[in-house]
Each structure stands twice: as C-alpha cells, then as structure tokens.
Backbone bond lengths (Angstrom), bond angles and torsions (degrees), N, CA, C in turn:
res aa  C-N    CA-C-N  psi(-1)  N-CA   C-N-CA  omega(-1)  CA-C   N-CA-C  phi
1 X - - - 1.455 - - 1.526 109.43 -
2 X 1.117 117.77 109.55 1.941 109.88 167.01 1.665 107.88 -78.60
3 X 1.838 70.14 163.43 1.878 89.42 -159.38 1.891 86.37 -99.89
4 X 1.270 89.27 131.43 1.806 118.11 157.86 1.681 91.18 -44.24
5 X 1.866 115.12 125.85 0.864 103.52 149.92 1.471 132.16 -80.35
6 X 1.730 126.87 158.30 1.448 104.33 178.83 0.982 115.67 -106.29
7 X 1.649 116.28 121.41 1.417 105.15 -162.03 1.772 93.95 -104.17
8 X 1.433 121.00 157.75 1.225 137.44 174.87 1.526 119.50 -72.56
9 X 1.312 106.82 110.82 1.953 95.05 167.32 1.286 109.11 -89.17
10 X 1.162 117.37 153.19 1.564 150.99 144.74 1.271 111.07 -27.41
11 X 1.291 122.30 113.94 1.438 109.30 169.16 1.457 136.24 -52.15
12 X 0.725 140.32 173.06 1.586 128.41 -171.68 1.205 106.42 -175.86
13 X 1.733 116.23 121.74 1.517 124.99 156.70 1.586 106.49 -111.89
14 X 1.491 105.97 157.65 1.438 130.63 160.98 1.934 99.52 61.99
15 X 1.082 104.86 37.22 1.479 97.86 -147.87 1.617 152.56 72.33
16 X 1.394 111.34 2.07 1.452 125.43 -171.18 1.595 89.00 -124.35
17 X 1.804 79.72 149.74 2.217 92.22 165.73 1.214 106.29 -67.32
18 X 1.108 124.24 171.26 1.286 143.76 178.93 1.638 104.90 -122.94
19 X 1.031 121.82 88.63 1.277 129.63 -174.16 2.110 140.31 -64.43
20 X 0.993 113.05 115.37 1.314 100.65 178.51 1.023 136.75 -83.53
21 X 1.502 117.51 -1.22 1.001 107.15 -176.24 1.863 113.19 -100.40
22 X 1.561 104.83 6.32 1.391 128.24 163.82 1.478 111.67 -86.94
23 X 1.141 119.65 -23.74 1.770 123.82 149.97 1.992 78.67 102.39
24 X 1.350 126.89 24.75 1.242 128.89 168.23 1.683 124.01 -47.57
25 X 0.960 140.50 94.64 1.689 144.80 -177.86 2.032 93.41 -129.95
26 X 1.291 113.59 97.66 1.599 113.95 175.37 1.474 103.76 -64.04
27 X 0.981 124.43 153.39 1.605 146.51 173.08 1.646 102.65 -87.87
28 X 1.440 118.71 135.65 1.376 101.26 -171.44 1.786 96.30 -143.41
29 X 1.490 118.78 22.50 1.431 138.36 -158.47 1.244 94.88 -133.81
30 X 1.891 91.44 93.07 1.875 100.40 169.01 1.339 119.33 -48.41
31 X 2.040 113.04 -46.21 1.308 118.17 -165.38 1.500 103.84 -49.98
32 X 1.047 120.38 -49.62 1.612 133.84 179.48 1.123 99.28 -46.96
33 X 1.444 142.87 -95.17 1.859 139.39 174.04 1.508 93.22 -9.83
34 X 1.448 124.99 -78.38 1.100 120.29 -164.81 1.408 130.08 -26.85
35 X 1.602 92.12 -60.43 1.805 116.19 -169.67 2.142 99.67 -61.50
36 X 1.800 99.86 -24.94 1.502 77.36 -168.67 1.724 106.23 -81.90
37 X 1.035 129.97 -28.14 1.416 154.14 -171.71 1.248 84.80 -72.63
38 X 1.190 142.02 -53.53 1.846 122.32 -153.85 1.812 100.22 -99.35
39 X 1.740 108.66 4.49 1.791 106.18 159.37 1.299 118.63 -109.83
40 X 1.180 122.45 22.99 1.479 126.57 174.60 1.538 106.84 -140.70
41 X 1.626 119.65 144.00 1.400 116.73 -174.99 1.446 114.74 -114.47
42 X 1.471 116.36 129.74 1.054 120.93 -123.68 2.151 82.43 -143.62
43 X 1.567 118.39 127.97 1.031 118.01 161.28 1.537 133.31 -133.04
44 X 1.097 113.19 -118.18 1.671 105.13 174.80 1.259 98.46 -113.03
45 X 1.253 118.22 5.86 1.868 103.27 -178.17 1.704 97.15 -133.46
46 X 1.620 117.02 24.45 1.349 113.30 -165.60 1.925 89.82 -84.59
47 X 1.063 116.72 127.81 1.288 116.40 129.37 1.668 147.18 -75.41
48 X 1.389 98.16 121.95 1.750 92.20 -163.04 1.641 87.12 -134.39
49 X 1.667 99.24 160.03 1.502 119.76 -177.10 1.246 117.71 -136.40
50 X 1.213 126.71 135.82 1.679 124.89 173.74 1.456 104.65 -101.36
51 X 1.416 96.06 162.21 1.784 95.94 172.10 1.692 96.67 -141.34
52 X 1.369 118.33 98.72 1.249 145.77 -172.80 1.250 118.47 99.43
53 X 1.148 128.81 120.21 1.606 121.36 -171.70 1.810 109.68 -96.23
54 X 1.413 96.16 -31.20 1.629 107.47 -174.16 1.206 109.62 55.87
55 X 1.443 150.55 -95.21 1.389 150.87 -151.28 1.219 83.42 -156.96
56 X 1.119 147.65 60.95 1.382 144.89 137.98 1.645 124.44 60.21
57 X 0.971 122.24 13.34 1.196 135.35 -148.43 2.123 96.52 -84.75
58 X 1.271 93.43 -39.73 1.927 86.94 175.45 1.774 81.60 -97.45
59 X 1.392 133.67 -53.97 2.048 111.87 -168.84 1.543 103.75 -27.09
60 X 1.298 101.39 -40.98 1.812 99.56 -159.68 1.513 105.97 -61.51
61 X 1.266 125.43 -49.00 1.505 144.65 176.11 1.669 96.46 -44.58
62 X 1.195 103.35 -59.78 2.176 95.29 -157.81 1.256 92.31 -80.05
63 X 1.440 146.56 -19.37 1.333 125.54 -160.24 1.920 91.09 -92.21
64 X 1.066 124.69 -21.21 1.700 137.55 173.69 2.019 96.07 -62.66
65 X 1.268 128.08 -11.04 1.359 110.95 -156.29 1.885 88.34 -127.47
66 X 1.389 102.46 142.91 1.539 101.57 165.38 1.394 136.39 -42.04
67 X 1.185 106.57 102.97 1.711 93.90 -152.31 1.864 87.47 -136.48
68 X 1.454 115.02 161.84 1.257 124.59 -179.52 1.345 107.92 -83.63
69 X 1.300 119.82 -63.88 1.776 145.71 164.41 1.878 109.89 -147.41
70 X 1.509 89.88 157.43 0.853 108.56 147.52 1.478 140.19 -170.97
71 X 1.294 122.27 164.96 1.497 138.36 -148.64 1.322 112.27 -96.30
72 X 0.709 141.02 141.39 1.529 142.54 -179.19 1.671 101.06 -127.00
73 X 1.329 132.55 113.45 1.499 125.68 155.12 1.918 123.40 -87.11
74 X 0.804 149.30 87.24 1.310 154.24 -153.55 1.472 94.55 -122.85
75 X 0.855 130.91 118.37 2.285 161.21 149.83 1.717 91.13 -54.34
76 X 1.156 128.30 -61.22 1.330 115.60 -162.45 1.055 116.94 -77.00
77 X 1.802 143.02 132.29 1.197 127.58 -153.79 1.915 99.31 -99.69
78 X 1.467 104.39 1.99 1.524 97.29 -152.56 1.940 85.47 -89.54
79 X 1.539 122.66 -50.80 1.160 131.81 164.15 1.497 116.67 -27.86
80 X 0.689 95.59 -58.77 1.695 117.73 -170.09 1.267 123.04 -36.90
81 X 1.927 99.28 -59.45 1.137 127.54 162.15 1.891 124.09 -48.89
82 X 1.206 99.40 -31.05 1.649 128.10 -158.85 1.368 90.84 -85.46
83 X 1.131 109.73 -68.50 1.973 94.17 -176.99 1.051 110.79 -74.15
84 X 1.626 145.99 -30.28 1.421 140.70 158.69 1.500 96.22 -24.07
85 X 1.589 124.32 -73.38 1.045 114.56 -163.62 1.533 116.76 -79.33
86 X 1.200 107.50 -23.64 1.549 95.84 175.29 1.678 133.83 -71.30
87 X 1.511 78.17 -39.53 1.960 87.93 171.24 1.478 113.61 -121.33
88 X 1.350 128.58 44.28 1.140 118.89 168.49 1.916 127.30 -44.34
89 X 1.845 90.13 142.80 1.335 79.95 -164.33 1.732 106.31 -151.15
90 X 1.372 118.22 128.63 1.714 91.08 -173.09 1.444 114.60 -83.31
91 X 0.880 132.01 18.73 1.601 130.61 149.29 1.065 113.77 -84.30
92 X 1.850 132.87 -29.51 1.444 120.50 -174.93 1.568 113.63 -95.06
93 X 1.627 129.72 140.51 1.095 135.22 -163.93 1.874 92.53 -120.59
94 X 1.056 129.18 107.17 1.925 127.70 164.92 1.749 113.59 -76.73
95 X 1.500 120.40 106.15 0.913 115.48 -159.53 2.071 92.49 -87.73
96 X 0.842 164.81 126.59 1.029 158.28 141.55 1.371 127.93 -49.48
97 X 2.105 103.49 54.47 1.871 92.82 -156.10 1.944 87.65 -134.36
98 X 1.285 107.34 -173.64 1.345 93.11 178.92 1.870 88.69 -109.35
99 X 1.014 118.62 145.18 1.745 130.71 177.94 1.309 112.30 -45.27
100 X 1.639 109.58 -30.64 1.222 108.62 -158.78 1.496 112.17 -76.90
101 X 1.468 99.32 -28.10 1.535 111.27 -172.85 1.422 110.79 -90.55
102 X 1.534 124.35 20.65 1.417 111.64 -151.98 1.934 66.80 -113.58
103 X 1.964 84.58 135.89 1.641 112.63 176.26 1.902 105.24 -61.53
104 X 1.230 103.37 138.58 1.727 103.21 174.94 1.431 107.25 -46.52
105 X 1.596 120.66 -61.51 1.736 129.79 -175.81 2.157 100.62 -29.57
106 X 1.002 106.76 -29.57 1.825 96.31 -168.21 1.646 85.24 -84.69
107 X 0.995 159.44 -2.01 1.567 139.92 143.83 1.235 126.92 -76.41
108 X 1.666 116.07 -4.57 1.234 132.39 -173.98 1.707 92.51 -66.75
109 X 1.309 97.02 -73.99 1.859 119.50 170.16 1.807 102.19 -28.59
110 X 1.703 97.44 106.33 1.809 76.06 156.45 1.547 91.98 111.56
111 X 1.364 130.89 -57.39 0.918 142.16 -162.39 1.582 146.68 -24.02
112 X 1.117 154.90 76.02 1.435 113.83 58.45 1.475 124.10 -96.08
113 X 1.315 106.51 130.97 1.677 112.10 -173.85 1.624 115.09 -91.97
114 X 1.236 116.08 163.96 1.599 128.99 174.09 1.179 108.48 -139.54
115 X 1.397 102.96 145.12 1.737 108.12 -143.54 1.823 81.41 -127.46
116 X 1.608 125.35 143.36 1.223 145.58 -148.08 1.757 94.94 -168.22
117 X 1.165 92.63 93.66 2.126 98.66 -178.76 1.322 106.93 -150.27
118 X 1.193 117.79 147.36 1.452 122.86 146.96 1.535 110.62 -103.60
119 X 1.284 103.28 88.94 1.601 106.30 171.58 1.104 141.88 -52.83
120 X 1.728 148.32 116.42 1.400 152.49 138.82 1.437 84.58 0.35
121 X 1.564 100.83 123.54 1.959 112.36 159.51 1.116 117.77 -85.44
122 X 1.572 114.57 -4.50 1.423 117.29 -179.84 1.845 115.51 -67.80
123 X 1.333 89.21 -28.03 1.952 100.06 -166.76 1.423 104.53 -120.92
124 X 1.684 118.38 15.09 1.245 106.86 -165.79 1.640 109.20 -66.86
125 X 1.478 130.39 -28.07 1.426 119.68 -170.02 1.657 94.10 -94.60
126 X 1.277 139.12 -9.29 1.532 111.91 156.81 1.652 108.52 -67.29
127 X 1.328 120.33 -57.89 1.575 121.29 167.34 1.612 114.49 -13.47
128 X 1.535 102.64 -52.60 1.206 106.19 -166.18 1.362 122.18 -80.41
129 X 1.499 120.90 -29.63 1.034 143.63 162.77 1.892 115.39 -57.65
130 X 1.191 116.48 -55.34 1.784 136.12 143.02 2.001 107.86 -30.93
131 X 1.586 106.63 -15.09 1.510 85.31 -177.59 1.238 87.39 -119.96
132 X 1.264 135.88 -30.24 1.663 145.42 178.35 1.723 91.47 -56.27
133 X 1.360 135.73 -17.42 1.238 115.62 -161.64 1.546 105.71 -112.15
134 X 1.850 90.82 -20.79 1.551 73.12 -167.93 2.003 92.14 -117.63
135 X 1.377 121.20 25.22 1.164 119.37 168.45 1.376 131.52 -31.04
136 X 1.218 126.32 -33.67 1.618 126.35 165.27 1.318 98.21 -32.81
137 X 1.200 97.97 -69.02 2.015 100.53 -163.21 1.123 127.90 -52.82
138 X 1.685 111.29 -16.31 1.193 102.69 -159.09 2.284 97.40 -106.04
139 X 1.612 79.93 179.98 1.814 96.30 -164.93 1.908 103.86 -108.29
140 X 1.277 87.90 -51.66 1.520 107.96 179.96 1.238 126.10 169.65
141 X 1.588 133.33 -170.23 1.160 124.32 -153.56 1.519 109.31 174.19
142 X 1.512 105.47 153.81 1.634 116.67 -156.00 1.892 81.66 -156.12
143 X 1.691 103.92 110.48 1.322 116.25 177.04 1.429 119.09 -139.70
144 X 1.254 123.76 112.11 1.242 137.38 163.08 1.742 112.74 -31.33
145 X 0.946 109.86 123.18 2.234 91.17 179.95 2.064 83.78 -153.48
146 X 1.164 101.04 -174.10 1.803 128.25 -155.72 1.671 75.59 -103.93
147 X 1.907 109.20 117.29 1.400 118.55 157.91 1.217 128.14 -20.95
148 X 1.241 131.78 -55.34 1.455 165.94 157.49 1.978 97.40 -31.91
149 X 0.762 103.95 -57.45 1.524 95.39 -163.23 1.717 99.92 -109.91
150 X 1.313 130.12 -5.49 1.385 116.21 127.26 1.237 147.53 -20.60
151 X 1.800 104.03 -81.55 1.405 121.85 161.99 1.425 116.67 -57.93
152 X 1.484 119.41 -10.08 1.432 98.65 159.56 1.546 123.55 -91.64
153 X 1.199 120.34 -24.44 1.287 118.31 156.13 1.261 126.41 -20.16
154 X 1.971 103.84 -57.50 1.069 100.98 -150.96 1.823 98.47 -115.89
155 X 1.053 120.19 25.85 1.143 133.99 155.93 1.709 137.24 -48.67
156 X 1.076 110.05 102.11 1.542 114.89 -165.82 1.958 106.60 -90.77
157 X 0.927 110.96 -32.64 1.383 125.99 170.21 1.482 150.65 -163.27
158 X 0.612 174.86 82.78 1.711 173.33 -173.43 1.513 113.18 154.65
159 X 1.207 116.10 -142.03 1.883 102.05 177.06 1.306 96.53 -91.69
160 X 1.620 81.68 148.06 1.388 122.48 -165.19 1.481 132.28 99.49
161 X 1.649 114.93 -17.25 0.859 133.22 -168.62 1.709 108.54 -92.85
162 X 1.606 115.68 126.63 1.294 98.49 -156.73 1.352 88.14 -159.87
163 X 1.685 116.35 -159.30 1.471 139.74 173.58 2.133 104.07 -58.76
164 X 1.023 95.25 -26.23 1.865 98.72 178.17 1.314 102.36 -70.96
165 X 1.091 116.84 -72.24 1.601 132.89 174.91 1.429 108.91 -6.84
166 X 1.317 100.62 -78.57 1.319 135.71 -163.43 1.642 122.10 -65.25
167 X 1.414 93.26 -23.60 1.667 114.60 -162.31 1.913 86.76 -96.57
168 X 1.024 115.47 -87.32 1.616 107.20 169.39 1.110 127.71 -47.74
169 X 1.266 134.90 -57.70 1.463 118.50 166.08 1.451 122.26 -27.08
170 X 1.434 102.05 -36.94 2.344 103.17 -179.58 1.477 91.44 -74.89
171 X 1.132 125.42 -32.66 1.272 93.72 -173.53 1.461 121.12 -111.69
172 X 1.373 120.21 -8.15 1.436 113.56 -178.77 1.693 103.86 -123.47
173 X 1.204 129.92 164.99 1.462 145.77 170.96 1.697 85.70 -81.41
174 X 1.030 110.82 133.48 1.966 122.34 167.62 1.835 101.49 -137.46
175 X 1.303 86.83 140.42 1.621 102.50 176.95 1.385 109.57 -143.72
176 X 1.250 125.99 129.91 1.571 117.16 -171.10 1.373 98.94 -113.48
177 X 1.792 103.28 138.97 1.356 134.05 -166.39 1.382 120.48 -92.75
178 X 1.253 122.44 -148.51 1.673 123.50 159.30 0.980 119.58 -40.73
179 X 1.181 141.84 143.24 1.928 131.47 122.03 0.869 127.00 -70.51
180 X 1.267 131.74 120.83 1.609 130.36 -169.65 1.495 78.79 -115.66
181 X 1.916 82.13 161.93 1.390 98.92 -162.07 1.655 89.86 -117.11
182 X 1.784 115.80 174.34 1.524 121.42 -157.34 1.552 101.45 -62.38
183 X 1.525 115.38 -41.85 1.766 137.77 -167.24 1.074 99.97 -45.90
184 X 2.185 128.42 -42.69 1.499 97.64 165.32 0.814 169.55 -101.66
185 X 1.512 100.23 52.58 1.822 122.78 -149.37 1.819 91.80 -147.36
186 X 1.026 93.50 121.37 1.558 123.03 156.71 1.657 120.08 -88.63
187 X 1.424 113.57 100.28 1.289 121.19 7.34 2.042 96.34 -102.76
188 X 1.720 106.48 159.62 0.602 131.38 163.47 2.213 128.87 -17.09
189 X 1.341 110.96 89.26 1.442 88.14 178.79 1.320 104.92 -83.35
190 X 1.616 104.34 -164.58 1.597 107.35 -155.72 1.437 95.59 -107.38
191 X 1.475 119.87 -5.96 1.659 117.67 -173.74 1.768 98.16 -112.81
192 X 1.696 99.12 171.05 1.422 99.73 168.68 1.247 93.36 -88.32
193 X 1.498 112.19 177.00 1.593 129.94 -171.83 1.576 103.51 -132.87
194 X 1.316 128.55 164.85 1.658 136.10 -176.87 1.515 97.68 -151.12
195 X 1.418 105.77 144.66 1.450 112.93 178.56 1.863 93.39 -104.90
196 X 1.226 103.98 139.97 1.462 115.15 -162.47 1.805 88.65 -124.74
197 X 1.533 96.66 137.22 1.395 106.54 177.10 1.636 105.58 -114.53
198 X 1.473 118.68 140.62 1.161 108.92 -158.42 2.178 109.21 -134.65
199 X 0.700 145.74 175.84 1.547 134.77 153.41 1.534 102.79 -177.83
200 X 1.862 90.18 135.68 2.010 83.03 174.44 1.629 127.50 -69.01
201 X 1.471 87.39 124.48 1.836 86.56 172.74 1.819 115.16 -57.79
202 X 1.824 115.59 117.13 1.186 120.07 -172.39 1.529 130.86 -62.33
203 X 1.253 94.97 -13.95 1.746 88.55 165.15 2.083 99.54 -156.78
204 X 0.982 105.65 61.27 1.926 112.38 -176.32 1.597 93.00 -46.45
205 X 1.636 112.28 132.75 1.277 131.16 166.99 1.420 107.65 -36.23
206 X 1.407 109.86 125.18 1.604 133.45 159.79 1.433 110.33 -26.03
207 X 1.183 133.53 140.77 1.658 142.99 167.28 1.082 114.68 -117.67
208 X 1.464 155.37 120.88 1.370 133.87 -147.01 2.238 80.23 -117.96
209 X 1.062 102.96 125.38 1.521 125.99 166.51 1.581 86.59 81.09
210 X 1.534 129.34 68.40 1.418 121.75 -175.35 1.344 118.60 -74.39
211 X 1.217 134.66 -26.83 1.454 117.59 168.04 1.612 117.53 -88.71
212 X 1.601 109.57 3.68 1.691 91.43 165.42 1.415 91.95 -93.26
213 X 1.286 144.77 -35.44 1.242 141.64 154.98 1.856 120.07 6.97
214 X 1.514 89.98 -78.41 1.680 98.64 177.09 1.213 112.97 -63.67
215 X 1.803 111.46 -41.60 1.757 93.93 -165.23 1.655 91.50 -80.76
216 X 1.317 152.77 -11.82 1.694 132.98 95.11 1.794 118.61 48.10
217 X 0.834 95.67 -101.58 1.609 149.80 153.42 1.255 111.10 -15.20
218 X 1.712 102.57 -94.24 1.447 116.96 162.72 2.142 117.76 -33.17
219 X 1.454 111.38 -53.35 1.350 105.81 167.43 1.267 118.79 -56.19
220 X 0.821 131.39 -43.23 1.906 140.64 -171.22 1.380 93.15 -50.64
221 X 1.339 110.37 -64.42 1.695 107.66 175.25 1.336 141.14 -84.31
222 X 1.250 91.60 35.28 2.046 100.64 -162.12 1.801 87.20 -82.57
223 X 0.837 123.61 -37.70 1.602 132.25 170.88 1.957 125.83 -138.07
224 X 1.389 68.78 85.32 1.454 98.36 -174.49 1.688 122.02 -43.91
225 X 1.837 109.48 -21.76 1.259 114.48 -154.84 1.802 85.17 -108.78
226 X 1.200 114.73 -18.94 1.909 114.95 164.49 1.215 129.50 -74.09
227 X 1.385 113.09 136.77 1.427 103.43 -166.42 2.005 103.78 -71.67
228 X 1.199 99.78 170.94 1.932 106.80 -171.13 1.579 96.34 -44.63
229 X 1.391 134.93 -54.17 1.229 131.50 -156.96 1.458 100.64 -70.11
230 X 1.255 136.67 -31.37 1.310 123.64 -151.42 2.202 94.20 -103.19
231 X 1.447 88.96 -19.58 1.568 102.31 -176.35 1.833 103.53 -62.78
232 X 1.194 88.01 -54.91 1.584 101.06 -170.22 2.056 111.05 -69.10
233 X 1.349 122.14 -26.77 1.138 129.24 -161.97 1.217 93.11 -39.05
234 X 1.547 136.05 -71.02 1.541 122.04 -161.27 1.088 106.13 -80.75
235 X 1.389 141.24 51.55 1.143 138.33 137.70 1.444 135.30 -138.14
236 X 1.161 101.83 158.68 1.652 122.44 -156.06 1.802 119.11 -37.90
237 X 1.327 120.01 7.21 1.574 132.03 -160.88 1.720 102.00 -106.57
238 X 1.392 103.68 149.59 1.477 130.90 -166.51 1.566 92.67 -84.16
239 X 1.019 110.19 96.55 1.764 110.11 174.51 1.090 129.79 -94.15
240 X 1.461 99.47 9.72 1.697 97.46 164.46 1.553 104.29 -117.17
241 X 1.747 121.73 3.10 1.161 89.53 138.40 1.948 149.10 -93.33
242 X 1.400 81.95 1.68 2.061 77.60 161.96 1.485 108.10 -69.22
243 X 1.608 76.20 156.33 1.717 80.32 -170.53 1.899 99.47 -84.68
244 X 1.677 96.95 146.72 1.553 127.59 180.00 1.631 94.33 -18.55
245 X 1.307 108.37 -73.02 1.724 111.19 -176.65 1.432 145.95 -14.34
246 X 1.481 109.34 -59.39 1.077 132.64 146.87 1.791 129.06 -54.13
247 X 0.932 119.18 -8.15 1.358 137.24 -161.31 1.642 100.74 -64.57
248 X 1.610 112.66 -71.54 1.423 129.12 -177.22 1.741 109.50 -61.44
249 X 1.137 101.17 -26.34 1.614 100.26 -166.34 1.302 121.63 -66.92
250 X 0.850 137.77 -176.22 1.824 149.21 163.10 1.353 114.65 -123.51
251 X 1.396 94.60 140.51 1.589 101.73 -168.23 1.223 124.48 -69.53
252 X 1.446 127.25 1.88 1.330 154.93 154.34 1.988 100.72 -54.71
253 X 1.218 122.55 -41.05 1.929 120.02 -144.60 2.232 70.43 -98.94
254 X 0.984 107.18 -20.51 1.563 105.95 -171.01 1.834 126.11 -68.81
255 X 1.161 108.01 118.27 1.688 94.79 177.29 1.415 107.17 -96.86
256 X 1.581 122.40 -178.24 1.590 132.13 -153.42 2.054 87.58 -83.02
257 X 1.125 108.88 -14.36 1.510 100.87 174.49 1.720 121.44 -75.69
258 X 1.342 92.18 -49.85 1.638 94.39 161.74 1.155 157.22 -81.96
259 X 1.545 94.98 13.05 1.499 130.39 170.21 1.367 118.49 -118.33
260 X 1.593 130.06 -14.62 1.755 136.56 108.93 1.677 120.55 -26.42
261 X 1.460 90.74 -40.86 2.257 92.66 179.46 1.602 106.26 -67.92
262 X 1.297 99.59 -48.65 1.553 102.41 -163.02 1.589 111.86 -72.91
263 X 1.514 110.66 -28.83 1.654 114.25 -174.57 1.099 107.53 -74.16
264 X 1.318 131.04 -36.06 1.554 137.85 165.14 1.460 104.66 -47.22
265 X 1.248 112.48 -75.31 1.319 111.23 169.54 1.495 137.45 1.75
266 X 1.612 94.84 -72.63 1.567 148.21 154.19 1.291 95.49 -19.48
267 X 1.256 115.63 -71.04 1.373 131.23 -163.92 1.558 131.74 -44.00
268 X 1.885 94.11 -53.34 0.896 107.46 -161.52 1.960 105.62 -87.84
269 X 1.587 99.69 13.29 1.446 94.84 179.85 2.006 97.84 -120.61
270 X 1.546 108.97 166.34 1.398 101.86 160.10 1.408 112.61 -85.12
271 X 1.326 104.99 -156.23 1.979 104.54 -174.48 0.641 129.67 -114.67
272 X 1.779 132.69 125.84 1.273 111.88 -148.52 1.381 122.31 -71.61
C-alpha cells in the first residue's frame, strides 16, 4: 500500500495566505493591542502610522482611539485591499509601499508622528535605522521586534551589550515591555517577541566628528571578548593616547561615558 504524501498548507486567514516571505505572524492578543495604545498618548490631532497591517487586527484598535490620521504602509497588495474594505475609514490612508523606500519629506507632512507596528524581524534594524533618520518627525512609538534584539537595545552591559546599545540609547528613550510568547500570533513564530517603547531624545549630547565616532564604536566591539587595546591594535588610533585605564578592559565593562573619555582623548592626538 503507498503512503499519501503529507504535503504542508500555507497558512491562511480570512481567505488569503499569510505569507513568509513578508515576515507575516498576525497578533491575536487583545491585552497586547491594549498595553500598546494605553503607553503612548494619543489625541484628536495625533498622527500615528503602522508598518504592516496584516488583517487588521491592531488598524482596528488605533482607528477606535482619538487619533488625527492615520497611515497604514502594507507591501502586500492582497492585505491591503482587505482592511481597506474591512475597516474603511476617512482618517485612515493604506499606502501600498514598502517603508523602506518611503522618502524622509512624507514625515515632514503631518508631523509629529507615533508609530504602532508589529514589525517583520526580517527588516527590523533597517526599520530602526529609517526611525533614527527620520526622528525629528517623530512623537513616539510602541513596536513589536524579536526578544533577542530587544534586550540588546536596551542593554547597559555584559553580553549583548554592544555598538546597538549604545547607538539608540543616544538617541532614543527605550523601555522594554511585555514578552509575548509565539501562541499569540497566527501563525506561530519560532522566537518570543517584546513590545519595545521608544521616543526621540530632544536634544542627545553633542559628539564632536559623530560618524567617525560610531565606526569608533563599531571597532571597540569588533572583538568583544579582547580587552580595548588588543581590540583596537589593527586599527588606525593613537593608543597611547587613551588613558592607561581603559587599556585592560573590554568594551563590554565600558559605558557611553567612557567611550566619550577616550574619543576626546582621540582627538586631541593625530594618528598614529
């Protein structure tokens, strides 16, 4: 007798796939909608934006709350269509674009916005980088992201603690939220998830030469388990002017102050 092979279906809500390669997992945990809506303040002139709507399941939530407008960006054209028709609304606009490509000037419009997503983990640090750029505009924000790259956000020291850390923290306020677990998302991902609360810091301390700064930064941690001197050896920096102190350490035992000490430092010498 041959065996039936078993072949796998596609997940599917409301009638449509649910796609992976859109990094699609629906949220299906009101308390969660709730908790993000009751940490961000929200009125009749708030502008707020999603970035994936999926089946509407948080659209339905913000368009229920005093809100000025809001935007929906959705990549999938079949979704898109689906909450257009399901929750039509004349405050909500469905942009059919991918986020990544959307020009800074369209946050100008509207401005200051609050951002309400459960983000694709696939693009979450371009996303994040996309809000680091266009932060003026924004008000605040309540974002779904991969446990894992949460706690590095908000990482003050030991593993995990790195060039991410350090790089958002200067510029945004971060507070870490729930953990939701895989069970409430249809369908199911394979990691836990954290809702991350976020807002731009209004005037983050001056950096004097700030983007050699990070790539800075970036060296300190190219080998995280070496102390700074042995981290930095193949590269281009005056190492006898950091001060002695720092020498043995690892850029892990280091906070964003003592890596302000040493760049100054930096500064005041040429290279060796």
């Amino acid at each position: 007798m041959k065996l039936k092979k078993n072949i796998s279906k596609k997940p599917v809500a409301h009638g449509i796939t649910i796609k992976k390669q859109f990094g699609q997992h629906f949220l299906r945990d009101q308390k969660v909608i709730d908790h993000m809506l009751a940490h961000v303040t929200l009125t009749k002139n708030s502008s707020v934006f999603e970035i994936g709507c999926g089946d509407g399941f948080l659209t339905r939530a913000i368009l229920q709350q005093p809100i000025g407008r809001l935007v929906v960006f959705e990549i999938d054209p079949e979704w898109a269509a689906f909450v257009q028709g399901q929750y039509p609304h004349p405050k909500m606009t469905i942009l059919q674009q991918n986020i990544l490509d959307v020009p800074f000037e369209f946050f100008q419009r509207d401005a200051p916005w609050t951002l309400l997503a459960n983000l694709p983990y696939s693009i979450t640090f371009p996303i994040l980088h996309l809000l680091h750029k266009n932060r003026m505009f924004l008000h605040e924000g309540v974002i779904m992201i991969q446990e894992e790259v949460a706690q590095k956000l908000v990482k003050k020291s030991g593993r995990g603690y790195g060039y991410v850390s350090l790089f958002f923290q200067h510029y945004f306020d971060l507070e870490i939220m729930d953990r939701i677990k895989p069970g409430a998302f249809v369908p199911p991902p394979k990691v836990d998830s954290r809702l991350l609360y976020f807002k731009p810091k209004p005037t983050p301390a001056e950096i004097p030469h700030e983007e050699n700064f990070w790539k800075f930064i970036k060296a300190c941690f190219s080998q995280p388990r070496r102390t700074l001197r042995n981290s930095l050896a193949s590269y281009n920096f005056n190492l006898k002017a950091i001060p002695a102190d720092y020498h043995e350490l690892r850029a892990q035992q280091l906070t964003m102050h003592d890596f302000l000490i040493i760049w100054s430092a930096l500064q005041k010498t040429t290279p060796a």
